[in-house]
HTML snippet that shows the backbone in 3Dmol.js (N, CA, C, O; Angstrom):
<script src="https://3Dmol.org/build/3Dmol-min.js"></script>
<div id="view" style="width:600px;height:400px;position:relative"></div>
<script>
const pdb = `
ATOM      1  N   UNK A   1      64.438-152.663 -50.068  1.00  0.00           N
ATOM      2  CA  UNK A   1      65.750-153.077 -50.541  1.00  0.00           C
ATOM      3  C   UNK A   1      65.699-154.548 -50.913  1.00  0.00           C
ATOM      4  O   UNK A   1      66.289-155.450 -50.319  1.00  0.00           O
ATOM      5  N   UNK A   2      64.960-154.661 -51.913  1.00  0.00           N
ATOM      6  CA  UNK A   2      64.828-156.294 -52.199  1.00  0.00           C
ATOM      7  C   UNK A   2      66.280-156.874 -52.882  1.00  0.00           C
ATOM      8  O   UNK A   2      67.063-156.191 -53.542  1.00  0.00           O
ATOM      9  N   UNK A   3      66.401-158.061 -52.605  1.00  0.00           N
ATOM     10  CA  UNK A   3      67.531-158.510 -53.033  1.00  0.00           C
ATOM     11  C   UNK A   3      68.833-158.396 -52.175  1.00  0.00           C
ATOM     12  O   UNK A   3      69.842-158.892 -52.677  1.00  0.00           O
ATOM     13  N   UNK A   4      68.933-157.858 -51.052  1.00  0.00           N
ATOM     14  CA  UNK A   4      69.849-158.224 -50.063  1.00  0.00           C
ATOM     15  C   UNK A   4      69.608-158.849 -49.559  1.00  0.00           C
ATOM     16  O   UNK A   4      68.526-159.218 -49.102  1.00  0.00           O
ATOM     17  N   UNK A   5      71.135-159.346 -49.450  1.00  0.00           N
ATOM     18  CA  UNK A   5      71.446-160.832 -48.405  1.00  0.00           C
ATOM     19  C   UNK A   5      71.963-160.674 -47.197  1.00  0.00           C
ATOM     20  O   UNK A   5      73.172-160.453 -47.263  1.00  0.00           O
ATOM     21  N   UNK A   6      71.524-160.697 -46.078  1.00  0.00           N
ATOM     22  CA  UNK A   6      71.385-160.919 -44.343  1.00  0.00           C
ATOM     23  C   UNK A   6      71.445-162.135 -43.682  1.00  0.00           C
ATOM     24  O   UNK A   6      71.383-163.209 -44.281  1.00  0.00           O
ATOM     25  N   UNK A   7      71.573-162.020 -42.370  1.00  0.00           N
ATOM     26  CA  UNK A   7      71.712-163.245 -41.801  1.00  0.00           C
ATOM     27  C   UNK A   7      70.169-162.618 -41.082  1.00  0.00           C
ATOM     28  O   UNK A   7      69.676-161.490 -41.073  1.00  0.00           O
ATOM     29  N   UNK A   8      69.671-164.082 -40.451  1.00  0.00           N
ATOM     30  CA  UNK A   8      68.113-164.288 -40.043  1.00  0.00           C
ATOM     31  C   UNK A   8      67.741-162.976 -38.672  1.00  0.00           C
ATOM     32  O   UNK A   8      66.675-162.373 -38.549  1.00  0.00           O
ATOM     33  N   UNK A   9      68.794-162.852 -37.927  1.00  0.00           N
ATOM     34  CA  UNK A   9      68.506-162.000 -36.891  1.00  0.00           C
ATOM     35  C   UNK A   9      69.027-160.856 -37.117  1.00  0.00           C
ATOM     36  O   UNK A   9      69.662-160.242 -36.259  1.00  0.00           O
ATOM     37  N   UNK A  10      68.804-160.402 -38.394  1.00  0.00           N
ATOM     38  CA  UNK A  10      69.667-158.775 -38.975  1.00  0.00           C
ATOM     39  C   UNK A  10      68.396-158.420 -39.199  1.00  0.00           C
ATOM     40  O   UNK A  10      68.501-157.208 -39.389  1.00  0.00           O
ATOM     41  N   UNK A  11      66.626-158.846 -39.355  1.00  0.00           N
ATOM     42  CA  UNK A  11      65.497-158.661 -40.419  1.00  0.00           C
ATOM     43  C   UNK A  11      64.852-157.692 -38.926  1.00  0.00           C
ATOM     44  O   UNK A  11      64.951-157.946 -37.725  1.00  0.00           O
ATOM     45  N   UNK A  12      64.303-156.731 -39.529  1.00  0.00           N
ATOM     46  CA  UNK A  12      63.488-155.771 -38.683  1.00  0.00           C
ATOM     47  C   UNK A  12      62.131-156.704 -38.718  1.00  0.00           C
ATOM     48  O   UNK A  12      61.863-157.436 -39.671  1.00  0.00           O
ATOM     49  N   UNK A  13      61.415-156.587 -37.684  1.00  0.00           N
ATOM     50  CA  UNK A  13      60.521-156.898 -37.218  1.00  0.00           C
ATOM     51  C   UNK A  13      58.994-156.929 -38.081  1.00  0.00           C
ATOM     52  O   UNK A  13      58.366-155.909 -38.363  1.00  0.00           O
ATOM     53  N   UNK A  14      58.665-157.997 -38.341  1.00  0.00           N
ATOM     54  CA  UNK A  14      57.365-158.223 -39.735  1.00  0.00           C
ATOM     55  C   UNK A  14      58.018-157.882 -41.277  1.00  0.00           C
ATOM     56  O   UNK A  14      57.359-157.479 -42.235  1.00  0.00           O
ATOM     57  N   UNK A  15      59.167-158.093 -41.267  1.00  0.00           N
ATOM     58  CA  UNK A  15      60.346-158.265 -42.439  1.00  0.00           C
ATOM     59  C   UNK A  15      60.000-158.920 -43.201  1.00  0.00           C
ATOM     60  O   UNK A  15      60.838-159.800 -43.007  1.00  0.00           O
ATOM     61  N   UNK A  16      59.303-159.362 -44.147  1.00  0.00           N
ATOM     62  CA  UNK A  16      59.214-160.666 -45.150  1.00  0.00           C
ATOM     63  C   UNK A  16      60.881-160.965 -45.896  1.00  0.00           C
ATOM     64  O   UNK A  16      61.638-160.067 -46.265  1.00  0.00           O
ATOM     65  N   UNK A  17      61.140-162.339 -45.971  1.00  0.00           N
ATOM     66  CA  UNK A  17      62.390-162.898 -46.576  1.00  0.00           C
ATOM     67  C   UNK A  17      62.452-164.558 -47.012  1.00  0.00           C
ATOM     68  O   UNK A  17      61.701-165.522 -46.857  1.00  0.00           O
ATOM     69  N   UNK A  18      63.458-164.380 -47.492  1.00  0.00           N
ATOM     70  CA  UNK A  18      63.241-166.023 -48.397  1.00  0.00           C
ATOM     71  C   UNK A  18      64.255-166.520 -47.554  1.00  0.00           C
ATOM     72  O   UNK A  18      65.005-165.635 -47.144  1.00  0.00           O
ATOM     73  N   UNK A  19      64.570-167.924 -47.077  1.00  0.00           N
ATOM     74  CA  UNK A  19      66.138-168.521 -47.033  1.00  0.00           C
ATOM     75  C   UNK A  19      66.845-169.063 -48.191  1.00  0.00           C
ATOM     76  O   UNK A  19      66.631-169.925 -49.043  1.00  0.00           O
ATOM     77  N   UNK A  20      68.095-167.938 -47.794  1.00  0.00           N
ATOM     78  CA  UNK A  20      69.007-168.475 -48.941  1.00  0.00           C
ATOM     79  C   UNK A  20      69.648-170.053 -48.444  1.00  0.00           C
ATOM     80  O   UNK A  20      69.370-171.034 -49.134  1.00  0.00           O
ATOM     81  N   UNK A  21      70.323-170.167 -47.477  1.00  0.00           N
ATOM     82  CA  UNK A  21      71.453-170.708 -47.075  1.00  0.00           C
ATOM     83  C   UNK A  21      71.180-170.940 -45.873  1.00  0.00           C
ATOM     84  O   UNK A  21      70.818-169.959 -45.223  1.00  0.00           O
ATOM     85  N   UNK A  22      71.248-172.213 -45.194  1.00  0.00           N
ATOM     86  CA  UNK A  22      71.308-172.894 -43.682  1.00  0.00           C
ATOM     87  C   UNK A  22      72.192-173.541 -43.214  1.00  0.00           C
ATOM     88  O   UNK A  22      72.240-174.769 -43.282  1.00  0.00           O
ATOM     89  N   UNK A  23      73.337-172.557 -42.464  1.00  0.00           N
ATOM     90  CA  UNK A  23      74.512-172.454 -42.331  1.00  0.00           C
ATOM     91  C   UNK A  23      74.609-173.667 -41.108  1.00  0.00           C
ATOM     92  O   UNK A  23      73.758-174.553 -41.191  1.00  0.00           O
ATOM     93  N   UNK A  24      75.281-173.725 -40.344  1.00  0.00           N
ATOM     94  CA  UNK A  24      75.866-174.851 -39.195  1.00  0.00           C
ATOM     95  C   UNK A  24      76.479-175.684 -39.450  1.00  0.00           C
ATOM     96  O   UNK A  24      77.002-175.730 -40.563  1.00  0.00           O
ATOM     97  N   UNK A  25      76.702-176.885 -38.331  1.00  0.00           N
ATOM     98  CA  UNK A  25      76.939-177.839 -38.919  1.00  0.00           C
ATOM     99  C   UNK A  25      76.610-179.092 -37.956  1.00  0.00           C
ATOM    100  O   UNK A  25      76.438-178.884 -36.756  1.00  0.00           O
ATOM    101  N   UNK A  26      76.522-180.436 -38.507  1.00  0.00           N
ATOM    102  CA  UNK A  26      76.257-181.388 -37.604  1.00  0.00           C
ATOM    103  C   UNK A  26      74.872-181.247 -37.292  1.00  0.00           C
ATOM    104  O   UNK A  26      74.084-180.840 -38.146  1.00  0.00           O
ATOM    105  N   UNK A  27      74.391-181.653 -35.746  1.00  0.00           N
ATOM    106  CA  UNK A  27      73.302-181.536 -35.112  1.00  0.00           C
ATOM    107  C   UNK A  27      73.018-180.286 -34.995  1.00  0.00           C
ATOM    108  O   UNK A  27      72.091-180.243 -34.186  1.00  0.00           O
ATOM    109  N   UNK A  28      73.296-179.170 -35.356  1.00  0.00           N
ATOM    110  CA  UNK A  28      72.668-178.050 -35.558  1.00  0.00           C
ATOM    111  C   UNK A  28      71.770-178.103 -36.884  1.00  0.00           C
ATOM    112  O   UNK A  28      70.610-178.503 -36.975  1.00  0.00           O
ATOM    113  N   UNK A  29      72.348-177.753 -37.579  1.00  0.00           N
ATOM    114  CA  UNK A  29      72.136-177.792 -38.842  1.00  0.00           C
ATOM    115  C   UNK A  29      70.937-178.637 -39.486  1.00  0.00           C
ATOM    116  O   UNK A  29      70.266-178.122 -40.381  1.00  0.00           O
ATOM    117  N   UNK A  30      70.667-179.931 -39.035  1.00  0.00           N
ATOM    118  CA  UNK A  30      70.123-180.925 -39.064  1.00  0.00           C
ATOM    119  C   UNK A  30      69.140-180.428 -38.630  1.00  0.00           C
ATOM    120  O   UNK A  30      68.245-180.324 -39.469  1.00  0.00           O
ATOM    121  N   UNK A  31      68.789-179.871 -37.133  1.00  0.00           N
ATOM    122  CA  UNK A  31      67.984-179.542 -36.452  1.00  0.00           C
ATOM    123  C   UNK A  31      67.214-178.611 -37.038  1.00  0.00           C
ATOM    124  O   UNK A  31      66.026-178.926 -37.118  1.00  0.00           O
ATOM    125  N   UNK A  32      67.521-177.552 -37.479  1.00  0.00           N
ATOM    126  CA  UNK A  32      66.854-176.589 -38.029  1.00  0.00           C
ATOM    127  C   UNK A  32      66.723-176.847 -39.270  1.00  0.00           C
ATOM    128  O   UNK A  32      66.024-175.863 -39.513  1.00  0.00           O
ATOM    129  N   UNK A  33      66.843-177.494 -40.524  1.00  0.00           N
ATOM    130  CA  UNK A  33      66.501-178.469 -41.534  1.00  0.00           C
ATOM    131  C   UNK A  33      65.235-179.065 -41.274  1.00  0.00           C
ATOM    132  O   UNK A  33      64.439-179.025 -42.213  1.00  0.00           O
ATOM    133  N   UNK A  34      64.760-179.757 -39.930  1.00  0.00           N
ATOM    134  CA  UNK A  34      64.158-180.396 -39.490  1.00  0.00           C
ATOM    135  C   UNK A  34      63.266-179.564 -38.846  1.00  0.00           C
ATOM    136  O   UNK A  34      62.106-179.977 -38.823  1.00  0.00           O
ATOM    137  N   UNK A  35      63.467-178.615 -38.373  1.00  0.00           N
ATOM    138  CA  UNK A  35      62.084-177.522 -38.002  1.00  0.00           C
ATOM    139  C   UNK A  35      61.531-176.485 -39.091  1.00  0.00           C
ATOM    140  O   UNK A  35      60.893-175.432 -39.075  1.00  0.00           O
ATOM    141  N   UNK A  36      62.173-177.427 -40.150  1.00  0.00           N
ATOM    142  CA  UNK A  36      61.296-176.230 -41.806  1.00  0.00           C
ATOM    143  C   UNK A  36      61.993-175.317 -42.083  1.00  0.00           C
ATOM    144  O   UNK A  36      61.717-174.687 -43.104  1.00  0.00           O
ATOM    145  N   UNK A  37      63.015-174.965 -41.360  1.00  0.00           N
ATOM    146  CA  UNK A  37      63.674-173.935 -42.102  1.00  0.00           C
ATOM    147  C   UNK A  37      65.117-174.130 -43.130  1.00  0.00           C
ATOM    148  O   UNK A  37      66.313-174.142 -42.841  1.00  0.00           O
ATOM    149  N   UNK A  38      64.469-174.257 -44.296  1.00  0.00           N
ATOM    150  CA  UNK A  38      65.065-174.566 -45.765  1.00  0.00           C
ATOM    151  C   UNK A  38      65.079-174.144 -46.872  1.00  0.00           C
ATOM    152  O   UNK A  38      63.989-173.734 -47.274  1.00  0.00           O
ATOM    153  N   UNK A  39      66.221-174.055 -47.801  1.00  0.00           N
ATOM    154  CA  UNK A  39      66.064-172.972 -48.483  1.00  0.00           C
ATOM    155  C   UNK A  39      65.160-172.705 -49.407  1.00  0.00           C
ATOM    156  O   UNK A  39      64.911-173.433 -50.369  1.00  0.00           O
ATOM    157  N   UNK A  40      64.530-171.440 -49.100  1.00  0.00           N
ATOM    158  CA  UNK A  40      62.998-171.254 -50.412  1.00  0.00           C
ATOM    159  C   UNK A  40      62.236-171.054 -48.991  1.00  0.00           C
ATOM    160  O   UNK A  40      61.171-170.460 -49.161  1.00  0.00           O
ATOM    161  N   UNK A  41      62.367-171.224 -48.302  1.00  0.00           N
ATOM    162  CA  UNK A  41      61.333-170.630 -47.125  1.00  0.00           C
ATOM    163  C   UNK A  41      61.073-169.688 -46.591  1.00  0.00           C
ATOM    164  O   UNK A  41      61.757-169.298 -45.646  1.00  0.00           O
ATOM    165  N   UNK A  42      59.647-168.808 -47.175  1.00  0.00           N
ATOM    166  CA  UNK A  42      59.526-167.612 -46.222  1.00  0.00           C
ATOM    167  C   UNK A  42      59.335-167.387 -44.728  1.00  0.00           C
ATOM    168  O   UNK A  42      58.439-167.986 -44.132  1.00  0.00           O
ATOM    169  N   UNK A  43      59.941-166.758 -44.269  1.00  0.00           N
ATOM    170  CA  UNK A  43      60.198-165.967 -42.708  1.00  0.00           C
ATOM    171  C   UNK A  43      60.305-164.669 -42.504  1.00  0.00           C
ATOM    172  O   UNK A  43      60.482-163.649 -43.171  1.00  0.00           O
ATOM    173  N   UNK A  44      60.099-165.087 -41.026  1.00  0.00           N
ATOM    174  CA  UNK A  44      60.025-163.072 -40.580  1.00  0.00           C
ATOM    175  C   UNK A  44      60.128-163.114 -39.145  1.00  0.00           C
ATOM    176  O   UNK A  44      60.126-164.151 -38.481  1.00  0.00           O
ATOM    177  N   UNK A  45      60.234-161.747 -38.620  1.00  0.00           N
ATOM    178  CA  UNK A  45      60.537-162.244 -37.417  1.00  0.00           C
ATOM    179  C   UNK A  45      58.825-161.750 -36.797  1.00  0.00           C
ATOM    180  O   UNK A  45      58.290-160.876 -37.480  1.00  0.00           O
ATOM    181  N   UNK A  46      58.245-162.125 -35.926  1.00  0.00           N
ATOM    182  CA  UNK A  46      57.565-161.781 -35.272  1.00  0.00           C
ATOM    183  C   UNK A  46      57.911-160.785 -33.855  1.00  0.00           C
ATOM    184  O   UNK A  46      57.565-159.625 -33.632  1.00  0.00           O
ATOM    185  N   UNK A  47      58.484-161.449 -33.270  1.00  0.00           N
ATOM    186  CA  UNK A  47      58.880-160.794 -31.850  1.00  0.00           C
ATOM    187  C   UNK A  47      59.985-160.883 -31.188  1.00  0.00           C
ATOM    188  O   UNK A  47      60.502-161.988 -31.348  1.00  0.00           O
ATOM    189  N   UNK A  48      60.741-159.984 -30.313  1.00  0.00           N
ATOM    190  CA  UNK A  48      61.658-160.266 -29.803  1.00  0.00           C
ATOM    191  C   UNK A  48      61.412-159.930 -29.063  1.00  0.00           C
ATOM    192  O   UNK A  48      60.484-159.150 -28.847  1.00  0.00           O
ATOM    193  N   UNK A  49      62.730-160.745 -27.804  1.00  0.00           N
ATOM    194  CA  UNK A  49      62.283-161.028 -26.452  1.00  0.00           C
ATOM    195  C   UNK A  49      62.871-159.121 -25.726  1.00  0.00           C
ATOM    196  O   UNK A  49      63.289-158.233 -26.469  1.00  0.00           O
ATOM    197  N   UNK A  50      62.774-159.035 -24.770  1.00  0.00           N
ATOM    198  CA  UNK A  50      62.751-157.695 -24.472  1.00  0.00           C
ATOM    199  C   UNK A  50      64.537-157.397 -24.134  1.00  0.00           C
ATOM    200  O   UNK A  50      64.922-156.231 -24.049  1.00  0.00           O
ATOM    201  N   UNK A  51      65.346-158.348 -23.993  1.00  0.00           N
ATOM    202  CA  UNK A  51      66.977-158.522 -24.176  1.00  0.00           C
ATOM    203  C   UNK A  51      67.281-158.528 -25.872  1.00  0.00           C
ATOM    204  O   UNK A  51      68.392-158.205 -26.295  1.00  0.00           O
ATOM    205  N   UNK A  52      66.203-158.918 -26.757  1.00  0.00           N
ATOM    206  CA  UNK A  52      66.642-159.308 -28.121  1.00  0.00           C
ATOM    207  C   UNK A  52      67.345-160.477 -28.397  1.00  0.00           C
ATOM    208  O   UNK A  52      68.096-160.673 -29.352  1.00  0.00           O
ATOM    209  N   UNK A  53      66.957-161.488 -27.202  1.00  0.00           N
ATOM    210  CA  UNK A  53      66.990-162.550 -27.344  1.00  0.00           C
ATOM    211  C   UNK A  53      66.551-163.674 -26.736  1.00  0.00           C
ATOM    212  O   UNK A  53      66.965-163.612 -25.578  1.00  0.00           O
ATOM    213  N   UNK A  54      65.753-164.960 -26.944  1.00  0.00           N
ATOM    214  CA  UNK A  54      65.375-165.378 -28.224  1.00  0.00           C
ATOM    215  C   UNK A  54      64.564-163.947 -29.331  1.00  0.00           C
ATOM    216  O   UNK A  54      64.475-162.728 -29.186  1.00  0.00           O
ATOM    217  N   UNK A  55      64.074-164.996 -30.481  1.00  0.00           N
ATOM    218  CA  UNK A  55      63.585-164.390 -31.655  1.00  0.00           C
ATOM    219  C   UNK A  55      62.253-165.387 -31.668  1.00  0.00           C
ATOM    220  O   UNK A  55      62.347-166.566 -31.324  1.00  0.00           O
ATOM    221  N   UNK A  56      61.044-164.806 -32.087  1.00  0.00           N
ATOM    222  CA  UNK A  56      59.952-165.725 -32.535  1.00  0.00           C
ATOM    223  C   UNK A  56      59.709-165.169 -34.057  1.00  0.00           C
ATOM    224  O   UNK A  56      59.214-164.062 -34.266  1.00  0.00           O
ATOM    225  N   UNK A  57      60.138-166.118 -35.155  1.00  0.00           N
ATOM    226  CA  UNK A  57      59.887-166.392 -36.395  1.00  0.00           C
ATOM    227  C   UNK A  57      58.638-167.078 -37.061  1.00  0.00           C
ATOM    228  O   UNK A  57      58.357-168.216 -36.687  1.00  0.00           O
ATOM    229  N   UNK A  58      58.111-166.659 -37.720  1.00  0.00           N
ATOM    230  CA  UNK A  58      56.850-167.350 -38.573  1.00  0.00           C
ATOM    231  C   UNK A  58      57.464-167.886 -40.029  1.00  0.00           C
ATOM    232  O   UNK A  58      58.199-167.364 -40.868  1.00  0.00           O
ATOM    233  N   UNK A  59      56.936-168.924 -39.942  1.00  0.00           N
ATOM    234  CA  UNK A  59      57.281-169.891 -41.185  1.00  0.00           C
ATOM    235  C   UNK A  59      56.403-170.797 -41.502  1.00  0.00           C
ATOM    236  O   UNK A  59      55.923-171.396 -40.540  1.00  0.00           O
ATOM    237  N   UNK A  60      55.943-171.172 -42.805  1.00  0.00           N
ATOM    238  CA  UNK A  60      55.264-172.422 -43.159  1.00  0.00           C
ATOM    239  C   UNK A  60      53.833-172.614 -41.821  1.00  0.00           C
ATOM    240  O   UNK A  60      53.671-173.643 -41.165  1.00  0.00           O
ATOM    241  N   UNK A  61      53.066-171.498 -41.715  1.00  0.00           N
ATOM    242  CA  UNK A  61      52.121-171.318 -41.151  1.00  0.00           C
ATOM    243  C   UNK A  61      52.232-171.473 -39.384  1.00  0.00           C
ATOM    244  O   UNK A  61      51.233-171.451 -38.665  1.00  0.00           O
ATOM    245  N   UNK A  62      53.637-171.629 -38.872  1.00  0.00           N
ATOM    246  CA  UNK A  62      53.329-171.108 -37.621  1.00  0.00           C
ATOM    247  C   UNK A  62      54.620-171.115 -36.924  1.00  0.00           C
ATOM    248  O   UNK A  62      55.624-171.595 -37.450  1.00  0.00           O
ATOM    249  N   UNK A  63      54.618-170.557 -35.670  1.00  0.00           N
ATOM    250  CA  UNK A  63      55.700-169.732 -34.959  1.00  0.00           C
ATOM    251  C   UNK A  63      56.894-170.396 -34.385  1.00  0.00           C
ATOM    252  O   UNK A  63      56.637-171.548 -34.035  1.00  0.00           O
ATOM    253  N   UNK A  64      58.442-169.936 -34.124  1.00  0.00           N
ATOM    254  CA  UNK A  64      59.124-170.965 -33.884  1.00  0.00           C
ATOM    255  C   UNK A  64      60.035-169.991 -33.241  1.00  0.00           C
ATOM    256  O   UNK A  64      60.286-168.865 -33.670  1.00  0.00           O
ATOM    257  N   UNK A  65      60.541-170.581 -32.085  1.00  0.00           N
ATOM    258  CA  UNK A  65      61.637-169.485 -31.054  1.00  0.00           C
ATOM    259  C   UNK A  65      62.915-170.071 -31.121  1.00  0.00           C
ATOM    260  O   UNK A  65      63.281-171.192 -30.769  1.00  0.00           O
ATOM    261  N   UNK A  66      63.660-168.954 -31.726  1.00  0.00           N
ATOM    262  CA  UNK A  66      65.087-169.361 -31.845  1.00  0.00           C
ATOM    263  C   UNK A  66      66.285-168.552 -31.143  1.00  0.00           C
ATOM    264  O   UNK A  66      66.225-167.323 -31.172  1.00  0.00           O
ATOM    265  N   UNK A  67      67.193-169.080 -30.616  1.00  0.00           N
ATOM    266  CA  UNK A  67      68.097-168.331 -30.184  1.00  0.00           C
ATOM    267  C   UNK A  67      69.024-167.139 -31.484  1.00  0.00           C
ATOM    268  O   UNK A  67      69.231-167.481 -32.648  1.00  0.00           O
ATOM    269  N   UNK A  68      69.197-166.579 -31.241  1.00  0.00           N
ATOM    270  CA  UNK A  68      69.999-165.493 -31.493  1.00  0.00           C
ATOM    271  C   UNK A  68      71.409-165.996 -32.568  1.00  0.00           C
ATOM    272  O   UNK A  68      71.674-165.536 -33.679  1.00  0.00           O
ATOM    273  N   UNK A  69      72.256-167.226 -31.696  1.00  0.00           N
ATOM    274  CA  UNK A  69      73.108-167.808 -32.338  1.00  0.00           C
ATOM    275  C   UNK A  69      72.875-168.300 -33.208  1.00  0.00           C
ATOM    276  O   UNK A  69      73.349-168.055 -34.318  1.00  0.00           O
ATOM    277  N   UNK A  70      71.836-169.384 -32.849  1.00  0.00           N
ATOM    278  CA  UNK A  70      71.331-170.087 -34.348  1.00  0.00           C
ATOM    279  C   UNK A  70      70.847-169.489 -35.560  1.00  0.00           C
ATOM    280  O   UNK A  70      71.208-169.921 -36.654  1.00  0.00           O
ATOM    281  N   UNK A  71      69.709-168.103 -35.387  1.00  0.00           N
ATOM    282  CA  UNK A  71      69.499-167.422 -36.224  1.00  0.00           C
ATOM    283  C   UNK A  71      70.763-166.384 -36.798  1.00  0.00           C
ATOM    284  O   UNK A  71      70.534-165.365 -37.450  1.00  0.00           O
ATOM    285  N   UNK A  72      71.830-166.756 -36.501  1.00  0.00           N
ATOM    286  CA  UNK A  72      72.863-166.092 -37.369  1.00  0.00           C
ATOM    287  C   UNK A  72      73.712-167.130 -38.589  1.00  0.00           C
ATOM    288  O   UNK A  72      74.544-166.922 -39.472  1.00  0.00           O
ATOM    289  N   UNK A  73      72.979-168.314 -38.064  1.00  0.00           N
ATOM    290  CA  UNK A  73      73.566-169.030 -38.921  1.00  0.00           C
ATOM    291  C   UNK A  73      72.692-169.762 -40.217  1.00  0.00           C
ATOM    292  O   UNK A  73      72.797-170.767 -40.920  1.00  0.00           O
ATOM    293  N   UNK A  74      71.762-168.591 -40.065  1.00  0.00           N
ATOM    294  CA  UNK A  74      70.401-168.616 -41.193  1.00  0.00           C
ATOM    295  C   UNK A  74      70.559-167.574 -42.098  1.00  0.00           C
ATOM    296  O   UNK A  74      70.211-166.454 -41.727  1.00  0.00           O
ATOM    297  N   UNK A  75      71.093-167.747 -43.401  1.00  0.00           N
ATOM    298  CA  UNK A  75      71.205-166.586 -44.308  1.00  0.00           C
ATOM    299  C   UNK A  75      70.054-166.056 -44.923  1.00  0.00           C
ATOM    300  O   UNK A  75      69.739-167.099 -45.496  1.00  0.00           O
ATOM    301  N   UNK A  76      69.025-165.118 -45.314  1.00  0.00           N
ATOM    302  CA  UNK A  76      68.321-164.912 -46.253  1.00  0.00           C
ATOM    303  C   UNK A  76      67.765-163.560 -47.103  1.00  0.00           C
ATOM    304  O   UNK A  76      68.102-162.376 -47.087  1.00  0.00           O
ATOM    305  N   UNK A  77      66.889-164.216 -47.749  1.00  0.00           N
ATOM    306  CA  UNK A  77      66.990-162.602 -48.699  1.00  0.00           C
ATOM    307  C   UNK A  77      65.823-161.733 -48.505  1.00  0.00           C
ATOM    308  O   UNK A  77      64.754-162.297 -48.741  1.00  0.00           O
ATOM    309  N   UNK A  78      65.722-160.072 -48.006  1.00  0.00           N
ATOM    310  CA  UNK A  78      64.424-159.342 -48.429  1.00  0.00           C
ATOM    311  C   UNK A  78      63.632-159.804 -49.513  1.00  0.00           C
ATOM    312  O   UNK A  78      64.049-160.340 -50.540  1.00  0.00           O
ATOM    313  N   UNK A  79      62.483-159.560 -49.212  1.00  0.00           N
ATOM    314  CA  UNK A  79      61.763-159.596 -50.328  1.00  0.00           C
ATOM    315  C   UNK A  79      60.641-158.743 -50.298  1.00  0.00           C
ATOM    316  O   UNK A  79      60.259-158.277 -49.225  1.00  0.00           O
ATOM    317  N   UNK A  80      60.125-158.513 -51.262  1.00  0.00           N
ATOM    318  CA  UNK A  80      58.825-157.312 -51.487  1.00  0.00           C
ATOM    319  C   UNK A  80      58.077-157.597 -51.421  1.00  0.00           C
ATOM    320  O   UNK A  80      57.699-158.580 -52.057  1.00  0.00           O
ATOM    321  N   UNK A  81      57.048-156.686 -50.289  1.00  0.00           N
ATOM    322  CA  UNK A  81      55.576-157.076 -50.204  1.00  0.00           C
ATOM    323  C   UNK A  81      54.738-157.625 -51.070  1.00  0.00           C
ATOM    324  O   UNK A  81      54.577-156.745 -51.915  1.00  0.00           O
ATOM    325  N   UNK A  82      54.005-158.698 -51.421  1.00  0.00           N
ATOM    326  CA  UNK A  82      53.106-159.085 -52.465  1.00  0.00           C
ATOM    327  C   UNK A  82      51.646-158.199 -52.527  1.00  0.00           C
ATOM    328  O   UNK A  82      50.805-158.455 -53.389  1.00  0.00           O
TER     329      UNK A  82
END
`;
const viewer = $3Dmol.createViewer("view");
viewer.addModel(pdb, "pdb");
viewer.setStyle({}, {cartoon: {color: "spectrum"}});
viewer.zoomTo();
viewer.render();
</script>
């Protein structure tokens, strides 16, 4: 289903996706700006914790654990296997 738009913790597991949109605001927002995740960036999720929460995401060559909240405030798009 390429071309839908989701929020970051909606992506099934080894999901490839682009970021559209890096929602928050303030020191959130900033923060995750600042850990690479920006728009045009591929992600995916790697793993979830056995509650389904945190999330471990791969990006820009390596892994990053995010809460649940924050990854809802990460919009992005499917994309098709290369």
């Amino acid at each position: 289903m390429e071309g839908a738009f989701l929020t970051l913790d909606e992506l099934n597991l080894e999901e490839p996706a682009r970021v559209s949109e890096v929602g928050g605001q303030g020191a959130l927002r900033r923060r995750l700006l600042d850990m690479g995740i920006t728009p045009g960036t591929e992600v995916m999720i790697r793993k979830r914790a056995p509650m389904g929460d945190p999330i471990e995401i791969h990006l820009r060559g390596y892994e990053l654990t995010l809460r649940i909240e924050d990854a809802k405030k990460i919009q992005v798009e499917k994309e098709r296997l290369k």
